[in-house]
C-alpha positions in Angstrom: 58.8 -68.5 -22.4 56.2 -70.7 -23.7 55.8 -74.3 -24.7 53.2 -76.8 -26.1 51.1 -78.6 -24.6 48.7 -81.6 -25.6 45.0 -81.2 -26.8 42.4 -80.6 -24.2 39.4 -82.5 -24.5 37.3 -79.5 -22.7 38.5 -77.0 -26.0 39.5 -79.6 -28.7 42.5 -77.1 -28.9 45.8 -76.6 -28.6 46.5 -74.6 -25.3 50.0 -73.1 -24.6 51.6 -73.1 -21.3 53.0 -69.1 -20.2 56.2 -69.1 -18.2 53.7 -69.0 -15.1 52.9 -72.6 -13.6 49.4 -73.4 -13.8 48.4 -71.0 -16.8 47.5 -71.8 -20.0 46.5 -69.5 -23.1 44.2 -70.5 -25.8 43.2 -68.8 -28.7 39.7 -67.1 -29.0 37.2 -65.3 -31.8 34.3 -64.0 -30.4 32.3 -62.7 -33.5 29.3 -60.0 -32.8 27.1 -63.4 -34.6 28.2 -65.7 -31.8 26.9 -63.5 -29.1 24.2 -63.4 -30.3 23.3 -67.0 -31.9 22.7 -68.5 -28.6 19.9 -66.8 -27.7 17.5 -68.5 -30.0 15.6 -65.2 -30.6 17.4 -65.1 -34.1 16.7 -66.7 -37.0 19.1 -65.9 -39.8 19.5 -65.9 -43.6 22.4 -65.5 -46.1 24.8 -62.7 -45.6 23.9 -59.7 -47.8 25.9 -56.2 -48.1 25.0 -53.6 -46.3 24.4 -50.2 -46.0 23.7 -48.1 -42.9 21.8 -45.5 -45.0 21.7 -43.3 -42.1 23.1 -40.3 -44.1 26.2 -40.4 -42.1 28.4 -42.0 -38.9 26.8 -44.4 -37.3 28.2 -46.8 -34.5 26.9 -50.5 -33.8 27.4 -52.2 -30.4 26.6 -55.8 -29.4 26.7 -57.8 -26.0 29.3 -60.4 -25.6 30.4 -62.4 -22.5 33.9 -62.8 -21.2 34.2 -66.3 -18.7 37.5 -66.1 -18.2 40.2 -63.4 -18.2 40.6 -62.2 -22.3 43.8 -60.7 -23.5 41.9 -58.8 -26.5 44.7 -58.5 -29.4 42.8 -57.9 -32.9 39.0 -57.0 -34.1 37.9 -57.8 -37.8 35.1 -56.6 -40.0 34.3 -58.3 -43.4 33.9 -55.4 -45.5 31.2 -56.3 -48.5 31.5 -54.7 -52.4 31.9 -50.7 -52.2 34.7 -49.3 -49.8 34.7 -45.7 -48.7 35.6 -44.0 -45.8 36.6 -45.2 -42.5 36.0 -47.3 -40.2 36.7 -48.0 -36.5 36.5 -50.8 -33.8 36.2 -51.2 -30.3 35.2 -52.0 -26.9 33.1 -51.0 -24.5 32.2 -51.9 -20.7 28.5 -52.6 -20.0 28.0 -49.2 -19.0 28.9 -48.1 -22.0 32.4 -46.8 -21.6 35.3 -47.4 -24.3 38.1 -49.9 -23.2 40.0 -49.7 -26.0 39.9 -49.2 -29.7 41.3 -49.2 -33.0 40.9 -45.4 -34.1 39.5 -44.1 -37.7 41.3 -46.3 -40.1 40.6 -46.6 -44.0 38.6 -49.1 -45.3 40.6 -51.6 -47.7 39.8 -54.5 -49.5 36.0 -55.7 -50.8 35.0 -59.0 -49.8 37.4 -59.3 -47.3 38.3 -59.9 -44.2 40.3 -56.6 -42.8 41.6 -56.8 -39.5 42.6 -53.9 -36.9 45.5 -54.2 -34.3 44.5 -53.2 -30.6 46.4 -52.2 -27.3 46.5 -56.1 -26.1 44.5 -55.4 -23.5 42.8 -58.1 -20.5 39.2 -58.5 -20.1 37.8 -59.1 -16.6 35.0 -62.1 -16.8 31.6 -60.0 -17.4 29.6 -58.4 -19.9 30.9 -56.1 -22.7 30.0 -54.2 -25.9 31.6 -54.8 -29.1 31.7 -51.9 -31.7 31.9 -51.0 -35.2 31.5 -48.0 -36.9 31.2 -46.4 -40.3 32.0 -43.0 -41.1 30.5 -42.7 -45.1 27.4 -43.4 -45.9 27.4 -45.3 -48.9 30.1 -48.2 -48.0 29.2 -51.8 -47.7 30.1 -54.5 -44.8 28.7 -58.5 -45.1 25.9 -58.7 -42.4 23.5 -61.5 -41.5 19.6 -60.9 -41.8 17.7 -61.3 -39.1 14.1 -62.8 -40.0 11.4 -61.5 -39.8 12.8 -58.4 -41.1 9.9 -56.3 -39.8 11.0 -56.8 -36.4 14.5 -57.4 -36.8 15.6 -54.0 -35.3 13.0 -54.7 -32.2 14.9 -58.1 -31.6 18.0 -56.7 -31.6 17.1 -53.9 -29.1 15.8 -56.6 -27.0 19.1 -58.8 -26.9 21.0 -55.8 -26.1 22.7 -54.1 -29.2 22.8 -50.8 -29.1 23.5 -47.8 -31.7 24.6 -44.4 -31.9 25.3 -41.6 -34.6 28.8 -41.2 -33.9 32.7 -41.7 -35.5 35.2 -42.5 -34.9 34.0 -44.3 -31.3 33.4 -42.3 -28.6 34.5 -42.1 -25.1 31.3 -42.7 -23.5 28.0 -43.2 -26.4 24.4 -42.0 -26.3 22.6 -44.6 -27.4 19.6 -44.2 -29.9 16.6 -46.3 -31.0 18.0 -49.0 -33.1 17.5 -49.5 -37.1 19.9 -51.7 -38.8 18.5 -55.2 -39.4 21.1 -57.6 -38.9 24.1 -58.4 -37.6 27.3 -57.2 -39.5 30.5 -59.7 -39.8 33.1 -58.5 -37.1 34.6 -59.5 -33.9 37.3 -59.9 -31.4 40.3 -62.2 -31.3 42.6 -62.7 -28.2 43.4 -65.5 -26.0 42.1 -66.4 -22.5 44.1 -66.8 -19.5 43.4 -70.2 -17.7 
């Protein structure tokens, strides 16, 4: 049972009271931008499409920061102008081991938002990896530039994101000198658990 509760200053949202006394749940996104933004290492431009051009799979992971417990429900990727293939979403604990994800599923819909159910499943307050991967060359997702571009791949590595030529996700990735140069459009919803 759940019921309403009034505005919290701290959020400026809505929170919703559980049938446990004391606990709230508010809604969350967490996008792989937002992780990242704070750092003021990047400095980004418009969102262009993208195109891994790797050839083949290839798997994207960036840090993100859980403060309090996260009941992870969906991930989204903002897929850009050609659609091919599949793609899947996940994540991953800081060492690099899969939690949970969505599976190989087809890509639908250009220039648009296409969202993948998970097993809800709770986060723990640390640090974790979210992931997106592509299995066709070739298809497009929005991304933001990071600038300068020359070094955009060396300031990723240095806040953490990680790659790997795999898909779907696996278990447990080896990771692999990163080359994309910027940060796609996808993320996590859920709520957290106050």
């Amino acid at each position: 049972r759940t019921e309403s509760c009034p505005t919290v200053k701290r959020y400026n949202m809505p929170l919703t009271r559980t049938n446990r006394p004391g606990t709230f749940r508010t809604p969350v996104t967490i996008s792989a931008l937002s992780a990242l933004a704070n750092t003021g290492m990047l400095k980004l431009t418009n969102p262009t499409n993208e195109d891994d051009a790797t050839g083949g799979a290839q798997s994207h992971y960036y840090p993100f920061v859980v403060t309090e417990p996260l009941i992870v429900a969906q991930m989204y990727v903002l897929n850009g102008t050609t659609i091919a293939g599949n793609i899947d979403v996940g994540i991953y604990s800081h060492l690099g081991i899969r939690i949970v994800a969505a599976g190989s599923t087809a890509a639908v819909g250009t220039n648009t938002i296409q969202t993948f159910d998970l097993v809800d499943t709770t986060l723990a307050p640390g640090h974790y990896y979210m992931a997106f991967a592509k299995g066709t060359s070739g298809a497009t997702s929005l991304q933001w530039s990071v600038v300068p571009s020359v070094s955009a791949e060396h300031v990723l590595r240095c806040l953490g994101c990680r790659t790997s030529n795999d898909f779907p996700l696996p278990a447990s990735p080896t990771f692999i000198a990163m080359a994309r140069k910027g940060v796609p459009f996808f993320g996590v919803t859920g709520e957290l658990v106050m």
